[in-house]
C-alpha positions in Angstrom: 5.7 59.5 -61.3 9.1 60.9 -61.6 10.5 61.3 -65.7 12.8 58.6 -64.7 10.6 56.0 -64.5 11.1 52.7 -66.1 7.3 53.0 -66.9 7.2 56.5 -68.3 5.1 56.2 -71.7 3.9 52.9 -72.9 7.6 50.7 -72.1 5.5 47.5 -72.4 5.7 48.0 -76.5 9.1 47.6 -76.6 9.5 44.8 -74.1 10.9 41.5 -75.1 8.1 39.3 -77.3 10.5 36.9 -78.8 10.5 35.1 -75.3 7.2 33.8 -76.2 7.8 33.1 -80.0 11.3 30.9 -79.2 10.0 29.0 -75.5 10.6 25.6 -76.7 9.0 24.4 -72.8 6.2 26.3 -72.7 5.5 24.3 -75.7 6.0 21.1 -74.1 4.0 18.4 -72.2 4.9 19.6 -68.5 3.6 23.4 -69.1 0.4 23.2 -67.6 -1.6 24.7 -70.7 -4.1 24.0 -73.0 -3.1 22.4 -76.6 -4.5 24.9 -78.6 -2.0 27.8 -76.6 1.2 25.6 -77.4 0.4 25.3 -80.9 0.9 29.0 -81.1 4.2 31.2 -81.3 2.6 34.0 -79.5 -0.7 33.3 -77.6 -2.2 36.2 -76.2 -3.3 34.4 -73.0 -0.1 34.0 -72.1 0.7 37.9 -71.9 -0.3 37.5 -68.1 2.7 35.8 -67.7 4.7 38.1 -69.7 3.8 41.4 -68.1 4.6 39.6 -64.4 8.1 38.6 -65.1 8.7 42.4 -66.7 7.5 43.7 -63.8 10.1 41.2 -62.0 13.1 42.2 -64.4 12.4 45.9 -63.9 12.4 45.9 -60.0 15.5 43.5 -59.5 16.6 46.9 -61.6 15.8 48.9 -59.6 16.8 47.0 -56.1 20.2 45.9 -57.4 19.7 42.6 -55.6 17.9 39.0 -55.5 14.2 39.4 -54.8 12.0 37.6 -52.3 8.4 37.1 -53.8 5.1 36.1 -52.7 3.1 34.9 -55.0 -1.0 34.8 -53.9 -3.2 32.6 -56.2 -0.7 29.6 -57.4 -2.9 26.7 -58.8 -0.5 25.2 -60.7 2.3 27.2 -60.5 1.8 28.3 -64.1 3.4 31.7 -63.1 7.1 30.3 -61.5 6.9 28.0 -64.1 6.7 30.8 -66.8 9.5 32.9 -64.9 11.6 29.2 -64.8 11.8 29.0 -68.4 12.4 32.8 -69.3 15.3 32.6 -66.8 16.9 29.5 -68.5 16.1 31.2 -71.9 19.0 32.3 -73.7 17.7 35.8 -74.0 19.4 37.1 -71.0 16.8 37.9 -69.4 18.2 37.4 -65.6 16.6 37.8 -62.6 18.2 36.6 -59.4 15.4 35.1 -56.6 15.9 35.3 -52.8 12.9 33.3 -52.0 9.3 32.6 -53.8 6.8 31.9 -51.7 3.5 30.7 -52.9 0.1 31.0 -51.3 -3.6 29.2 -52.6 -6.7 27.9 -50.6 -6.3 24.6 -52.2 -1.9 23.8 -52.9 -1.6 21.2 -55.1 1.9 20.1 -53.2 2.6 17.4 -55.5 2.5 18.9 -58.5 4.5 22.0 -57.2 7.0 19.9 -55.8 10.3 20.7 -57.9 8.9 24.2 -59.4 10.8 26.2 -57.3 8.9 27.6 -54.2 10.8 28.3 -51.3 7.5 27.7 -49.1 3.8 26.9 -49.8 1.2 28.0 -47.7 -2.8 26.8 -47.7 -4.9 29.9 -47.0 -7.9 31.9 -47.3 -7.0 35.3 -47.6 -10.7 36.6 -47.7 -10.8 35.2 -44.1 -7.0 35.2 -42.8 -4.2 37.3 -42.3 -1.3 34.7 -41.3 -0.4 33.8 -44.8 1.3 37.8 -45.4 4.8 37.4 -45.9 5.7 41.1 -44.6 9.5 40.8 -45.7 9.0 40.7 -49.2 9.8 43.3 -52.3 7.5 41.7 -54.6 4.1 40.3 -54.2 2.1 38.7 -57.0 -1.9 38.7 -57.2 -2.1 37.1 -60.8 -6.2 36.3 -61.8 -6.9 36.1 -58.2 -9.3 39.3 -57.4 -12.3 38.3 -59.8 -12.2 34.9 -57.6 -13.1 37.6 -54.5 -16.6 38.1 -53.2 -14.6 41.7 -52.0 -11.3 42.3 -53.2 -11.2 45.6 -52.1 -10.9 44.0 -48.3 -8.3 41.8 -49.6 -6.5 44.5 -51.0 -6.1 46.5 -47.9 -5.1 43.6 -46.2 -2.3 43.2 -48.1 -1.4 47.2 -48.3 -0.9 46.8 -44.5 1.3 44.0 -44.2 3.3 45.4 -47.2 6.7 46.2 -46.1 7.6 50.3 -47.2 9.3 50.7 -51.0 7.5 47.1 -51.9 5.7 46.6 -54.7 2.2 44.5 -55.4 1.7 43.6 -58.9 -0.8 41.8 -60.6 -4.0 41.6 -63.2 -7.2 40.7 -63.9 -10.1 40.3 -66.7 -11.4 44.3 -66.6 -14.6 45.7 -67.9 -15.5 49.4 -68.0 -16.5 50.5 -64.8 -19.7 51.9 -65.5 -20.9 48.1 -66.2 -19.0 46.3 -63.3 -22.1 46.5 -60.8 -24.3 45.2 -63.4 -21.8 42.6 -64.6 -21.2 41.6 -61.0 -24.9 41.1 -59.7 -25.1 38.9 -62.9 -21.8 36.4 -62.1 -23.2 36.0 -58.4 -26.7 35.1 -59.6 -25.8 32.5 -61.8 -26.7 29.2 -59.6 -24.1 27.3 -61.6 -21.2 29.1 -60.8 -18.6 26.9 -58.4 -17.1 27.9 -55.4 -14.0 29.3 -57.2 -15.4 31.1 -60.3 -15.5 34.6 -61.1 -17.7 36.4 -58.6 -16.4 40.0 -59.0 -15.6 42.4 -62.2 -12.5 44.8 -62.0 -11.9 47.9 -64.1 -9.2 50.6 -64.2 -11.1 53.1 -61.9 -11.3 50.4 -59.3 -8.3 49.7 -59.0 -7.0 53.3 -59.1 -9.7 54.1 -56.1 -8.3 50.2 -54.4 -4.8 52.7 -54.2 -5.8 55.2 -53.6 -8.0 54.1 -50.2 -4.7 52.1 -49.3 -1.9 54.7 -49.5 -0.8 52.8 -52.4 0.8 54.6 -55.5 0.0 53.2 -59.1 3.1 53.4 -60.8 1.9 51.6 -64.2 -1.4 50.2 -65.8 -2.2 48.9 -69.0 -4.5 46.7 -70.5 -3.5 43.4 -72.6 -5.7 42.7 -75.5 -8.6 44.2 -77.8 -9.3 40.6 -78.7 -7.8 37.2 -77.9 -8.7 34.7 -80.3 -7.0 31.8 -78.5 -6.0 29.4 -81.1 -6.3 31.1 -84.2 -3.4 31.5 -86.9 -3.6 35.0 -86.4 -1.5 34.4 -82.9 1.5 33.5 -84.9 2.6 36.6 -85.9 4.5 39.3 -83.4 2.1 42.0 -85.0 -0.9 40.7 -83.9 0.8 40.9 -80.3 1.7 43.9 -80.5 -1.0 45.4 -81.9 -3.0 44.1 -78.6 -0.7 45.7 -76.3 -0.8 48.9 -78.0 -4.6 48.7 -77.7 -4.0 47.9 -73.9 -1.6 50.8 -73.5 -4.1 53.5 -75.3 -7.5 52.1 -74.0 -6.6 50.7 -70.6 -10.2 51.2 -69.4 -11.7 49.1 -72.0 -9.4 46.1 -72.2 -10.2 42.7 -72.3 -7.4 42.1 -69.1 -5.7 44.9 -67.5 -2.5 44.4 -64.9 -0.6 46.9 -62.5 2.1 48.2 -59.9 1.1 49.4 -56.8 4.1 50.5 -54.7 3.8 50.8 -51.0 5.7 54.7 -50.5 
């Protein structure tokens, strides 16, 4: 990674946070989260969010131009909506959208209706490859991999139909890797889990060997959170926040959540 690197050091500390604090819509009735997030000025479940539109805002930097974006893993279009009200927010925080594709195994077209996807496809990408949009700079795998009885086959297949200088960004719940086989084995045995729960555990190492097996290089990874606490009081104050993320940033290996940039060279 070159010195010049919008990533160089831990840039994710000094990020915008207020976004969260002063989102009037997120708070409101349409934002498809739970009660006890809203009531919160800075819930740390919604840091997913966060760290995807960064990633957005720092590559329209780089590529000086409107980006087209495939997003893998919609559900409710929590993501675009997320991006929709940091865009309208009077932070400035700008960033100009060529096209936003999304992609799921089940899309909810009614409810993604006036979001702001420029096309919706219904796929399976464990079992299909017609759903890779090989045109686009950015493509978002947000909470999808643990869904993935073998995400490392998913990830290749979406290293080869990235287009060179493109970048695939996403995240994940992470455990240490020295307990993912163990924690794995344990999800899939459970006789009560449904066909889209959790199935596999990610870690830092796997991911870092997912790039490395792909030609992909890891320009950034950091973890999210020591602890959560969804709800509590303790998620209305920015230090509590921050404190997580420097947690993330020091001990990526051992966070709660951990999310990424793997560019195609």
């Amino acid at each position: 990674m070159s010195i010049e690197s919008p990533y160089r050091g831990m840039p994710q500390l000094s990020w915008d946070m207020a976004c969260l604090g002063r989102n009037r819509e997120i708070r409101g009735e349409l934002y498809p989260a739970s009660a006890k997030i809203k009531r919160r000025a800075y819930p740390v479940k919604l840091l997913r969010y966060w760290f995807m539109c960064h990633f957005l805002r720092i590559e329209h930097q780089r590529r000086q131009k409107p980006l087209a974006v495939c997003e893998i893993g919609i559900d409710r279009g929590q993501m675009r909506r997320f991006f929709n009200t940091i865009t309208r927010d009077t932070s400035g925080f700008q960033v100009p959208v060529a096209s936003w594709s999304g992609v799921d195994c089940e899309v909810r077209s009614n409810e993604l209706q006036d979001v702001g996807y420029t096309s919706l496809v219904e796929a399976d990408i464990e079992t299909s490859d017609a759903w890779l949009d090989r045109v686009c700079d950015v493509t978002i795998l947000l909470h999808v991999l643990e869904h993935l009885r073998e995400p490392e086959r998913a990830l290749a297949t979406m290293a080869r139909g990235m287009k060179p200088g493109s970048v695939l960004v996403g995240g994940s719940p992470s455990i240490p890797d020295l307990f993912v086989s163990v924690r794995e084995r344990q999800l899939r045995q459970n006789p009560h889990v449904h066909s889209y729960g959790h199935v596999s555990k990610m870690s830092l190492k796997r991911i870092q060997r997912c790039a490395a097996a792909n030609g992909l290089v890891l320009e950034f990874a950091a973890g999210a959170f020591l602890a959560r606490l969804s709800g509590s009081w303790i998620e209305d104050h920015r230090w509590w926040l921050r404190l997580n993320l420097l947690f993330g940033a020091l001990c990526p290996w051992c966070s709660g959540e951990i999310y990424w940039v793997l560019r195609k060279p």
